[in-house]
C-alpha positions in Angstrom: -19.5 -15.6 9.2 -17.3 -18.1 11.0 -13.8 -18.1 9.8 -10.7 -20.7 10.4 -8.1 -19.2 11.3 -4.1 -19.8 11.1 -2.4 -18.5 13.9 1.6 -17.9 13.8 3.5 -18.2 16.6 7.3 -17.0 16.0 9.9 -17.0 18.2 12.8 -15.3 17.5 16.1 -14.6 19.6 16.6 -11.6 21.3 19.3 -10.1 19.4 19.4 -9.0 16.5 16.4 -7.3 16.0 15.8 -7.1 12.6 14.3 -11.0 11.8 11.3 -9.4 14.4 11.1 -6.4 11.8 11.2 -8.7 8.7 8.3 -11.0 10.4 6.5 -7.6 11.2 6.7 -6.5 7.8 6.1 -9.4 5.8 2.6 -10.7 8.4 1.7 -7.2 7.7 2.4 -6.6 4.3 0.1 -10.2 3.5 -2.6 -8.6 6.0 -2.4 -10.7 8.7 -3.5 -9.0 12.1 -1.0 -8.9 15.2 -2.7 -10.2 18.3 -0.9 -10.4 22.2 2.6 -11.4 22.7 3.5 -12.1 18.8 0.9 -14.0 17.5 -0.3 -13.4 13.8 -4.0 -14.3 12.4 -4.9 -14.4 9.6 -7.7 -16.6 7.5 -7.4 -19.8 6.6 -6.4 -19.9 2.7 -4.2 -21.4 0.2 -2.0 -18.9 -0.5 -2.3 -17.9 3.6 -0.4 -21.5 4.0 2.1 -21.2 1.6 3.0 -18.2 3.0 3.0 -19.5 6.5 5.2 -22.2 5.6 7.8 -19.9 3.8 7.8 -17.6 7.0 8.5 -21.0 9.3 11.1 -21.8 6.9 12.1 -18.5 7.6 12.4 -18.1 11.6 14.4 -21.3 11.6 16.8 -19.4 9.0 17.4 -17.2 11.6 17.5 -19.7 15.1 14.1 -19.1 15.7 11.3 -21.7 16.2 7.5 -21.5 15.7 4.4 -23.0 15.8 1.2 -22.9 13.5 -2.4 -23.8 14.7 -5.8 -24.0 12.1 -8.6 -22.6 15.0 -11.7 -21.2 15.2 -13.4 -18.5 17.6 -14.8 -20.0 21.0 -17.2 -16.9 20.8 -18.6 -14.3 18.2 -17.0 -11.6 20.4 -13.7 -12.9 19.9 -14.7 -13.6 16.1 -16.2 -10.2 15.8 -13.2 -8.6 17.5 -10.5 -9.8 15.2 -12.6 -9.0 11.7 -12.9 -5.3 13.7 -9.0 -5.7 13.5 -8.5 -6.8 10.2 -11.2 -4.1 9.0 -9.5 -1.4 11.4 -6.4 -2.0 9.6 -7.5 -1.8 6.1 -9.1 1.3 6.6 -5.8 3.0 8.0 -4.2 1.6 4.7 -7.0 2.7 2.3 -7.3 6.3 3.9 -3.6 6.5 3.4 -4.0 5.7 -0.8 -6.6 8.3 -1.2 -4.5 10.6 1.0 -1.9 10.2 -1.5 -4.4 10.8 -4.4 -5.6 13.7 -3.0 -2.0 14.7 -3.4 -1.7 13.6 -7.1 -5.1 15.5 -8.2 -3.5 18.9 -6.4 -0.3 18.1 -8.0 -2.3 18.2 -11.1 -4.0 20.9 -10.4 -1.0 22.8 -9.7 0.9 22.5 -12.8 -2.0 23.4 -15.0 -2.8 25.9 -13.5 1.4 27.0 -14.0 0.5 25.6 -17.8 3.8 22.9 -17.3 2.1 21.0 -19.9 5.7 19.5 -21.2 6.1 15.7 -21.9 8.7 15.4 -19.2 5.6 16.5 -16.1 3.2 14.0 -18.0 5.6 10.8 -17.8 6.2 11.6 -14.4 2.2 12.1 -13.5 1.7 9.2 -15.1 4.7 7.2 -12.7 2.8 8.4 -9.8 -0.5 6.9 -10.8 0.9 3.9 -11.9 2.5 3.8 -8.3 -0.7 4.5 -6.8 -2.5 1.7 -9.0 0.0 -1.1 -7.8 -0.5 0.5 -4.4 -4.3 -0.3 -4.5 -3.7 -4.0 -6.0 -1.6 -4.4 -3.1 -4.0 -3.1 -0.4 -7.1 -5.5 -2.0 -4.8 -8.8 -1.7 -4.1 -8.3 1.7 -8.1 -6.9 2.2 -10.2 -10.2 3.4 -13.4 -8.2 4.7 -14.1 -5.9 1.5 -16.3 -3.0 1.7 -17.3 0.5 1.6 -13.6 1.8 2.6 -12.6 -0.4 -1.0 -15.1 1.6 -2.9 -14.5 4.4 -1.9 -10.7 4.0 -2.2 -11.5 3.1 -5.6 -13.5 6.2 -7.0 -10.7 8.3 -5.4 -8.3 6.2 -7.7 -10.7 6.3 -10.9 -11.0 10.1 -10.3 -7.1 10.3 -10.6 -7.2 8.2 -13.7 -9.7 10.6 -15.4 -8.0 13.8 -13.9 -4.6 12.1 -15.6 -6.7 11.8 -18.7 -7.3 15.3 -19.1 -3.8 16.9 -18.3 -2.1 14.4 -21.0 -4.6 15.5 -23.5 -3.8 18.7 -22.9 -0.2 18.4 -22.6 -0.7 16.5 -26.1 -2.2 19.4 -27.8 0.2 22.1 -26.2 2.7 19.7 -28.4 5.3 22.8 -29.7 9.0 23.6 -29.8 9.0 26.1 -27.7 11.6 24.8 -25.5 12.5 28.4 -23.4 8.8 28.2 -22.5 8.8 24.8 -21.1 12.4 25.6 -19.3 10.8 28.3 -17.2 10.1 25.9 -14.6 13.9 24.5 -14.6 16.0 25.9 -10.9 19.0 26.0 -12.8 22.4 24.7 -11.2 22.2 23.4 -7.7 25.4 25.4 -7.2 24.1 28.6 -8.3 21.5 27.9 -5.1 24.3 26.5 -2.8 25.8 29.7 -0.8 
């Protein structure tokens, strides 16, 4: 598939540094792929413009100029190389997500197997998967060239949903006033662990 493609070309003064960070996290957080010498690709969309234009808007904010260019690929190796890139990156961003749900099912794991079945360890479960839900949503905007690493990413996150499932149901019938049985899990005092 040929692609157009919007090339961004920022430059910033030396000093300070942090307008460089800003335009290095905002190109990445939209997906956009860093090529040689500050230059930013991305596809041509829509949205891709708008955001383009507010990023000019942007440099000049901070005594910068830039410049913006609609191209295409002289060859299919240069076209295949940058969708390599953008699917390169994607995959580093989805293996990170289901790193951190392999991390949320062993944090479920862990506290039934401890039985810390209280309300308080079920809202907080349930923050973390919400977290890792807008996490996901995230990740697919910014994902151009969908595939198998978006599956997959997916069943990882749909097994966290139905893992989540099961521990509130459980916490929900272990419903009881038992409150010294649910505080066995509290430290105590951070001064009573302070030497």
């Amino acid at each position: 598939m040929d692609y157009k493609w919007l090339l961004f070309c920022p430059q910033l003064p030396a000093t300070p540094s942090s307008p460089r960070v800003t335009i290095w996290r905002r190109m990445r957080s939209i997906g956009s792929v860093g090529l040689d010498n500050g230059v930013w690709v991305m596809p041509q969309t829509d949205a891709a413009i708008v955001f383009i234009q507010e990023m000019k808007e942007y440099v000049t904010s901070q005594g910068g100029t830039s410049n913006t260019f609609l191209a295409n690929a002289l060859d299919q190796e240069t076209e295949e190389g940058i969708i390599q890139r953008f699917i390169q990156d994607r995959a580093e961003d989805y293996a990170e997500l289901k790193e951190q749900c392999a991390d949320f099912l062993a944090e479920l794991e862990k506290e039934t197997a401890r039985q810390n079945f209280s309300f308080a360890e079920c809202e907080e479960n349930e923050q973390d998967l919400n977290k890792l839900e807008v996490w996901f949503e995230k990740i697919k905007k910014r994902d151009f060239m969908p595939g198998e690493q978006q599956q997959s990413t997916a069943e990882w996150l749909e097994k966290c949903r139905e893992a989540f499932q099961t521990f509130e149901s459980i916490s929900f019938s272990h419903e009881d006033h038992d409150h010294t049985r649910k505080m066995r899990f509290d430290p105590g005092s951070l001064s009573d662990r302070i030497p």
